[in-house]
N, C-alpha and C positions, 0 to 999 in steps of 0.2 A: 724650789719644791713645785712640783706638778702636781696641780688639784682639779685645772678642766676634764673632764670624761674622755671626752673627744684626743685630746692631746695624749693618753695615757693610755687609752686603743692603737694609737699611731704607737706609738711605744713600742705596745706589747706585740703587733701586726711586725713590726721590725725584729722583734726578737726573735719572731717564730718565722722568720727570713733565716736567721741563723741558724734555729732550731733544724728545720729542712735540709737548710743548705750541711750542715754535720751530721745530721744522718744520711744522706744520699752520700757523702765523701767516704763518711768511715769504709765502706763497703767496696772503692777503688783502693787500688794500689796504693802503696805510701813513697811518695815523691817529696821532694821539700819544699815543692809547690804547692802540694796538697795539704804539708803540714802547718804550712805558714798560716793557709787558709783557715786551715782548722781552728789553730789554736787562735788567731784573730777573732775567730769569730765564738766559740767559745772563752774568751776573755772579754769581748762584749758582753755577754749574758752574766758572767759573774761580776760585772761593773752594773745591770741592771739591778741584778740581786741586793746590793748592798743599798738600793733607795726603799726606804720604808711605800712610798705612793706605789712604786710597781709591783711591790710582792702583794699588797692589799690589792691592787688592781685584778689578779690572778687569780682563777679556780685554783681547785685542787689538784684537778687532772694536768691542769697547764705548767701549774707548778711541778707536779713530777715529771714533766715532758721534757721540761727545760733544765732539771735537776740530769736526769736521765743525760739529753747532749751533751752536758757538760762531762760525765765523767766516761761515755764513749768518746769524746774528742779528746779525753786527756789519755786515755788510753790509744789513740788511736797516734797520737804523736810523741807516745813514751818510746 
């Protein structure tokens, strides 16, 4: 369990790496380069999701940001 502040910023600053990184993909071409990507990286965020410490660590806003990547990247590699 993550309880330092600091450690749970790194975390979240990681997540919204991926957050970024599947919203700037969705919008290329779909290759199976792109999809591996994708879903890699959205399947991180839903592995974040499932720690009680990261979802408390989140706004609101952040929270739907990351809800949001996850269901254009699952779209994006159906």
């Amino acid at each position: 369990m993550e309880n330092n502040i600091e450690d749970v910023e790194k975390h979240i600053e990681a997540a919204f790496d991926s957050v970024n990184l599947i919203n700037e993909m969705v919008n290329d071409p779909v290759t199976e380069e792109t999809k591996k990507t994708v879903e890699r990286n959205f399947q991180h965020l839903e592995i974040m999701l499932d720690k009680d410490w990261f979802i408390e660590g989140l706004t609101a806003a952040q929270k739907t940001s990351v809800n949001a990547s996850i269901a254009a990247g699952k779209t994006y590699v159906a």
